[in-house]
Wavefront OBJ file of the C-alpha trace (Angstrom):
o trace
v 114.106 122.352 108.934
v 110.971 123.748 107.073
v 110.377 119.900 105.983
v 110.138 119.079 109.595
v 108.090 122.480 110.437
v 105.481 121.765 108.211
v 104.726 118.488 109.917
v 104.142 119.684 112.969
v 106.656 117.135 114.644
v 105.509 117.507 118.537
v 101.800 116.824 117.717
v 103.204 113.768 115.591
v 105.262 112.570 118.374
v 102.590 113.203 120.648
v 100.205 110.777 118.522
v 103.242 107.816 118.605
v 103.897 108.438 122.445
v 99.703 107.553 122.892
v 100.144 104.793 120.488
v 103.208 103.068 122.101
v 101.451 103.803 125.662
v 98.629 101.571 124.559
v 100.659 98.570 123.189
v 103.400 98.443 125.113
v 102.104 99.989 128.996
v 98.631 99.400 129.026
v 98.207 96.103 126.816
v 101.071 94.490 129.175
v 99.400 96.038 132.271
v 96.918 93.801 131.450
v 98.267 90.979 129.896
v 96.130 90.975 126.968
v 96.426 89.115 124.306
v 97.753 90.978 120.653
v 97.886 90.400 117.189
v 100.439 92.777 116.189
v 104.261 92.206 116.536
v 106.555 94.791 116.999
v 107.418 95.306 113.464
v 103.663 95.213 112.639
v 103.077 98.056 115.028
v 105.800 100.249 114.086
v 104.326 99.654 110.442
v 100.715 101.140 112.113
v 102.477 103.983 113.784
v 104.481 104.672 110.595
v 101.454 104.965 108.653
v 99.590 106.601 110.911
v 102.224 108.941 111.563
v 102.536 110.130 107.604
v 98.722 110.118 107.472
v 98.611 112.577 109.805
v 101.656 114.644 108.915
v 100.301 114.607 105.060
v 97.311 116.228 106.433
v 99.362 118.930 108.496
v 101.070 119.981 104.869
v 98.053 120.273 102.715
v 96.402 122.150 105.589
v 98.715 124.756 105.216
v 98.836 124.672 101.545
v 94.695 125.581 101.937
v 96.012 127.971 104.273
v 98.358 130.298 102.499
v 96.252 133.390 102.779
v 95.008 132.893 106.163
v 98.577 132.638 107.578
v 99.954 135.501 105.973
v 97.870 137.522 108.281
v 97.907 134.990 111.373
v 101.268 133.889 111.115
v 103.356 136.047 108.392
v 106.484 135.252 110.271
v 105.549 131.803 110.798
v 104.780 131.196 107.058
v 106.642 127.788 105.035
v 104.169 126.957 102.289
v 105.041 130.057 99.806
v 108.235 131.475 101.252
v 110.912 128.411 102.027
v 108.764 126.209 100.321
v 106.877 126.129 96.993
v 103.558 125.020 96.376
v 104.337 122.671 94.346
v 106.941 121.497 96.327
v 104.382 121.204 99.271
v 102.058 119.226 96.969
v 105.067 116.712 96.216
v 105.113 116.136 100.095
v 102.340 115.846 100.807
v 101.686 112.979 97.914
v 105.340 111.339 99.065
v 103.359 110.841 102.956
v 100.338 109.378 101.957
v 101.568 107.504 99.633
v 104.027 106.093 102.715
v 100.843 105.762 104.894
v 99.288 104.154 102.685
v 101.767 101.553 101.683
v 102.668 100.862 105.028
v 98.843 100.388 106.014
v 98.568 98.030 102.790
v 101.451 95.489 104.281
v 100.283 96.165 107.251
v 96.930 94.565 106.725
v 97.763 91.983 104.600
v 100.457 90.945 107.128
v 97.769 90.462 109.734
v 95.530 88.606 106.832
v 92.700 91.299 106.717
v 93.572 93.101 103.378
v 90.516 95.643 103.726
v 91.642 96.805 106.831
v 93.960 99.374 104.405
v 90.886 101.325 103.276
v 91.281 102.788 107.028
v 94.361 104.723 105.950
v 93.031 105.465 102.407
v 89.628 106.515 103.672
v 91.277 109.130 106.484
v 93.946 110.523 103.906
v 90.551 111.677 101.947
v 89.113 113.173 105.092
v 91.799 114.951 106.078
v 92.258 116.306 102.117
v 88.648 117.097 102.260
v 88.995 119.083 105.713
v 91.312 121.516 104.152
v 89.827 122.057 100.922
v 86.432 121.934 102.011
v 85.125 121.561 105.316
v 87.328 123.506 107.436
v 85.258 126.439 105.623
v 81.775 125.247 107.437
v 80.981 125.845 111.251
v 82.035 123.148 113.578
v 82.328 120.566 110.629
v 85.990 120.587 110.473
v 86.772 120.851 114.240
v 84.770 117.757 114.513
v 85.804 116.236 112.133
v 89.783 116.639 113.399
v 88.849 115.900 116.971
v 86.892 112.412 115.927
v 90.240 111.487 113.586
v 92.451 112.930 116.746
v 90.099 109.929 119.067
v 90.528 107.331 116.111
v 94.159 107.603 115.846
v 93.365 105.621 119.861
v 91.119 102.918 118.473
v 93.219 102.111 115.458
v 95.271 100.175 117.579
v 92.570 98.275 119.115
v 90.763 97.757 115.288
v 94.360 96.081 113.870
v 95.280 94.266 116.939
v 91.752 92.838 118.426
v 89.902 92.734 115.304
v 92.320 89.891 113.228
v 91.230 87.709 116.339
v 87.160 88.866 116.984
v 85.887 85.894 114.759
v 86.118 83.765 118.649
v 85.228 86.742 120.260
v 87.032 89.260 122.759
v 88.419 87.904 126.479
v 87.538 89.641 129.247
v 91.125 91.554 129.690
v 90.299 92.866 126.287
v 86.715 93.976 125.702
v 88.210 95.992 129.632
v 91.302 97.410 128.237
v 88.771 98.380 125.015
v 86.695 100.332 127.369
v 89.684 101.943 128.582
v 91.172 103.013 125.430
v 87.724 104.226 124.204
v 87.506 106.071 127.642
v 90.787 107.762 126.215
v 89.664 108.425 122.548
v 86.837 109.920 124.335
v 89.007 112.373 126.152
v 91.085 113.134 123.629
v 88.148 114.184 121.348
v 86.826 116.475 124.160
v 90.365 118.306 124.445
v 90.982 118.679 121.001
v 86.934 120.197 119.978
v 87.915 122.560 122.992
v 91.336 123.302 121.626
v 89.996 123.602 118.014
v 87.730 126.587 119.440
v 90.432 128.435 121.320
v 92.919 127.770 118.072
v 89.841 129.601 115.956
v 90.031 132.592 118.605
v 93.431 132.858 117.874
v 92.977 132.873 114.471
v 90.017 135.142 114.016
v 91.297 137.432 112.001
v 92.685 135.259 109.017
v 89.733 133.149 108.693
v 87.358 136.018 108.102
v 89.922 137.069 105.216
v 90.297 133.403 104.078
v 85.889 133.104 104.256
v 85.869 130.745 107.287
v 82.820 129.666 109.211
v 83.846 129.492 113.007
v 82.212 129.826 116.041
v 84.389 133.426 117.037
v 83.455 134.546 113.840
v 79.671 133.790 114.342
v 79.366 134.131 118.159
v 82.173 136.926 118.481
v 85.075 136.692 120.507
v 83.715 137.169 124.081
v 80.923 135.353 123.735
v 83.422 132.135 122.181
v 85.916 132.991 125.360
v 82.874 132.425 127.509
v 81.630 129.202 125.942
v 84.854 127.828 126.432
v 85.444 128.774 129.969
v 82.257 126.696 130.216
v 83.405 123.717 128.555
v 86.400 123.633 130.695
v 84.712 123.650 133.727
v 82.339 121.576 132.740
v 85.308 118.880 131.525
v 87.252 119.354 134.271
v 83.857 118.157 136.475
v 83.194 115.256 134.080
v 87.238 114.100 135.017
v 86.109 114.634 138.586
v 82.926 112.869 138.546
v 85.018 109.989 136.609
v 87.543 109.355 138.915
v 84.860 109.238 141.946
v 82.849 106.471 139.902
v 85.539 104.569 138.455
v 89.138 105.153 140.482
v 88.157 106.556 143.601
v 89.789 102.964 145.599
v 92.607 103.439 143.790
v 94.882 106.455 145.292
v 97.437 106.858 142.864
v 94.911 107.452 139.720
v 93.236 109.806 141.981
v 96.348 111.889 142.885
v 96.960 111.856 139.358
v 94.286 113.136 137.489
v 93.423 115.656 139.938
v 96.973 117.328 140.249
v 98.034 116.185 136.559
v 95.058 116.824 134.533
v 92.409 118.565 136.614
v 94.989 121.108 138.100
v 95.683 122.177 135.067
v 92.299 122.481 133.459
v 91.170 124.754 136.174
v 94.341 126.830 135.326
v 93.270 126.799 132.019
v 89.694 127.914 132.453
v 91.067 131.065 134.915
v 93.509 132.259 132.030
v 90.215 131.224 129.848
v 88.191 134.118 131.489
v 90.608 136.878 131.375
v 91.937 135.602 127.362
v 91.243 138.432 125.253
v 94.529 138.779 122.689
v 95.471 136.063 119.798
v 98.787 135.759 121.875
v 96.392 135.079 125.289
v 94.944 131.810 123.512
v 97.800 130.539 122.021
v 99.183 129.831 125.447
v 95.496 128.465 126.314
v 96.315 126.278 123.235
v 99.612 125.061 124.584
v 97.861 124.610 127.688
v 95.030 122.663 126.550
v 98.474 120.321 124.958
v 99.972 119.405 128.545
v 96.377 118.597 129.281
v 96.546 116.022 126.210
v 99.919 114.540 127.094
v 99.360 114.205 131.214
v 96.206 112.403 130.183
v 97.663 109.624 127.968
v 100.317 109.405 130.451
v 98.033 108.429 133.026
v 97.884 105.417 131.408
v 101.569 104.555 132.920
v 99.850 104.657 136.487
v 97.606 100.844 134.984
v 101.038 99.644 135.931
v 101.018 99.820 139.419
v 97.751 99.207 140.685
l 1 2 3 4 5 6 7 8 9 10 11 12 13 14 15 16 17 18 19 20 21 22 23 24 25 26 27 28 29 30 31 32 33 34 35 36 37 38 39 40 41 42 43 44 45 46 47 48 49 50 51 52 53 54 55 56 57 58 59 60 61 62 63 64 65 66 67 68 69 70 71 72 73 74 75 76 77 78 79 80 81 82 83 84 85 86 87 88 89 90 91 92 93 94 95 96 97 98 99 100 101 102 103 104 105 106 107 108 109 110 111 112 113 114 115 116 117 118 119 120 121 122 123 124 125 126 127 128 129 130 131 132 133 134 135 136 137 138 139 140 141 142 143 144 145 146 147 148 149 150 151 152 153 154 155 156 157 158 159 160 161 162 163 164 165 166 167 168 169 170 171 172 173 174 175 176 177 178 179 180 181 182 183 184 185 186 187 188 189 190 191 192 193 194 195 196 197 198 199 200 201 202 203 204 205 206 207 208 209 210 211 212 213 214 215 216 217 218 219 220 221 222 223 224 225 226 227 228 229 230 231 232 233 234 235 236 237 238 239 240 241 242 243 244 245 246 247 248 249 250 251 252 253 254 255 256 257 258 259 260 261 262 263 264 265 266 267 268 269 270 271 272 273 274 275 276 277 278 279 280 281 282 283 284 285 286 287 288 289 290 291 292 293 294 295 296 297 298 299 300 301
C-alpha cells in the first residue's frame, strides 16, 4: 500500500479520466478525425501516467523534512520506505514513461515527439530539487504541466496529420481542449496557494519561498478568496459568451462548477487552520473533476 500512497493514485486517475474524456467523449462528440488507436493511447496515458507518478515520489523524497512536521503521521519516504528504495521507484516510472513515450512516437512515425516525456520527467525532477524552493516558480510550473497533460493528447493525435493542415472539427475541438488546459491551470495555481497555507509551517523549516510565507497567512487567505471569485466570474462570463443557447452546459457549470466555487470562496474567508484548507484543497479537487466532466454534456447538444 505505501507503493500506491506515494503515487498519489486519485490525482493519477484523475489525469487518465481527463485524458480518456478527450479521446473517447469529446473527439467522438465531434467526429474528428485521430491518429492514435486505442493501443496507441493507452501507451500515452501509460506514460503519462508514470511521468507524473515519478514526479509525486521524488517530490516527497525532496520533502522528507518538510513532512515530518506537516504530515508526521502521513510520512512513507523514511519510515515504510527507504530512500533509496524511493529513488529505485522513482527511476523504475520514468524509465516506463519514457519507454512507452519512445514506442509511442515512433509508432505514430514522429520519433522526436519522445523528448515530450523526457523533457517533463526533468521538469518535474527539477521542481523538487530546485524550484519548488523559489516563489511562485514551482506552482507554475506544476499548474502549466497539470494544463499540458490536456494538450498532449491533441500534440500526438493532430500533430502526425498537421503537414495538410487541421479540419474544421479539429482546430474547434482544439479550442475546446485548450479552453480546458486553461481551466485546469487556473484551479491548480489556486490550489497550489491554498496547499502552501496548509503547509506553512514545514516549508519555513524546509527554506521554502511561498506566497503565505512572504505575504502571511491572512493576507494569502484573502488573495485567494479573490481569485475564486474572480474565477468563478470568468466561468460565468464564459458560459454567457459561449453556451448561453445551450441549456444543459448552462445548468451545468453553474450548479456543477460555479456552485461549488462560491462554496469554496465562503469557507475561503473564514479558513484560518492547516486542517481549514485542506478541505479547501479537496474542494478546489471536485471543482477539477466536475469541470472535465462537463465535457460528457458535448454529447448531447
Amino acid at each position: 500500500m505505501a507503493y500506491l500512497y506515494i503515487i498519489r493514485p486519485v490525482n493519477l486517475l484523475l489525469l487518465g479520466v481527463v485524458q480518456i474524456l478527450i479521446k473517447f467523449v469529446l473527439f467522438d462528440a465531434f467526429k474528428v478525425e485521430a491518429v492514435m488507436n486505442n493501443t496507441q493511447f493507452g501507451l500515452l496515458v501509460l506514460a503519462t501516467l508514470a511521468i507524473a507518478a515519478g514526479g509525486n515520489v521524488i517530490n516527497d523524497i525532496y520533502d522528507q523534512e518538510i513532512d515530518r512536521i506537516n504530515k508526521p503521521d502521513k510520512r512513507i519516504v523514511g519510515t515504510k520506505i527507504s530512500e533509496k528504495t524511493a529513488y529505485t521507484f522513482f527511476i523504475l516510472l520514468n524509465v516506463i514513461g519514457v519507454l512507452c513515450g519512445f514506442i509511442l512516437a515512433n509508432q505514430l512515425g514522429k520519433p522526436g515527439l519522445a523528448a515530450t516525456f523526457i523533457v517533463i520527467s526533468a521538469l518535474l525532477y527539477i521542481y523538487s530539487s530546485q524550484l519548488k524552493a523559489m516563489l511562485l516558480v514551482g506552482n507554475l510550473l506544476i499548474s502549466v504541466l497539470v494544463a499540458f497533460s490536456l494538450l498532449v493528447v491533441l500534440i500526438f493525435d493532430f500533430y502526425p496529420m498537421a503537414s495538410n493542415g487541421l479540419s474544421e472539427e479539429q482546430r474547434l475541438v482544439s479550442k475546446i481542449v485548450f479552453d480546458y488546459a486553461l481551466f485546469a491551470f487556473i484551479v491548480n495555481i489556486i490550489r497550489e496557494i491554498v496547499k502552501d497555507l496548509e503547509d506553512i509551517n514545514g516549508d519555513k523549516n524546509g527554506g521554502i519561498n511561498t506566497l503565505a510565507i512572504v505575504l502571511g497567512r491572512s493576507r494569502t487567505s484573502n488573495l485567494v478568496f479573490i481569485l475564486g471569485i474572480g474565477f468563478a466570474l470568468s466561468i460565468i462570463a464564459y458560459v454567457y459568451v459561449y453556451l448561453y443557447d445551450k441549456k444543459l452546459m448552462v445548468f451545468y457549470f453553474l450548479f456543477g462548477i460555479v456552485a461549488p466555487l462560491i462554496y469554496f470562496c465562503i469557507r475561503a474567508w473564514t479558513s484560518e487552520t492547516a486542517k481549514d484548507f485542506g478541505k479547501l484543497s479537496n474542494i478546489l479537487k471536485v471543482v477539477m473533476f466536475t469541470g472535465m466532466c462537463s465535457m460528457i454534456c458535448y454529447r448531447f447538444i
